[in-house]
N, C-alpha and C positions, 0 to 999 in steps of 0.2 A: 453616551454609549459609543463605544469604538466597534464603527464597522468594517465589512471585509476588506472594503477598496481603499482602505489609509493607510497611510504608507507605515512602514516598517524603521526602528531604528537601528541603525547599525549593529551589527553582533559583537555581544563582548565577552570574552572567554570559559569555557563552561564549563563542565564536571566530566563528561562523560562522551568518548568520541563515535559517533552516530553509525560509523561505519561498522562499527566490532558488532552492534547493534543487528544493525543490517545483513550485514555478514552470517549472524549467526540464525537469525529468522531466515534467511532465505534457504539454509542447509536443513534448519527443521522444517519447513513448506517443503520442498525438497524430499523430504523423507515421509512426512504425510500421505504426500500423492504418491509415493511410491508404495506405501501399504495402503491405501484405498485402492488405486488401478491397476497393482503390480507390477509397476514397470517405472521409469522416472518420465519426464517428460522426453518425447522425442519428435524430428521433424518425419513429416509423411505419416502422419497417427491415422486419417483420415479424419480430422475434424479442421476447422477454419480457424487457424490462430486467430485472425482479425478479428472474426466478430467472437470470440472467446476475450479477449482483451478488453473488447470496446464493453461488453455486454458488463467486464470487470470492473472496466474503468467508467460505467454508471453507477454499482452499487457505490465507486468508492469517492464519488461525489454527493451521493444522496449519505453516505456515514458521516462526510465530511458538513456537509452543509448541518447536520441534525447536532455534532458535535459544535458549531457556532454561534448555533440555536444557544444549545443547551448552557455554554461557558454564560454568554452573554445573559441568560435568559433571566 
């Protein structure tokens, strides 16, 4: 069973470029939050980016670890 911590082999050329990807999900999230909150994201909202991120960047370790689970499982 291949786990998390082994290494990776080199990349070798692939279908599809991640960024148009990228690009494009982050303009729909983007437009999402602008019809839930009415407004796009802006600085001085009065909330804590930091702990807005971090609070983020827990769920998107717990999706993460449960998708590693779940390939492997």
């Amino acid at each position: 069973m291949k786990r998390a911590n082994d290494p990776e082999p080199l990349p070798r050329e692939g279908e599809q470029r991640v960024l148009d990807f990228v690009l494009e999900s982050l303009i729909d999230r983007a437009e999402i939050g602008k019809r839930k909150y009415g407004t796009y994201l802006e600085t001085h909202n009065g909330r804590d980016a930091l702990i807005d991120a971090f609070q983020e960047a827990l769920d998107l370790v717990m999706y993460l670890g449960q998708a590693v689970m779940e390939r492997d499982g």
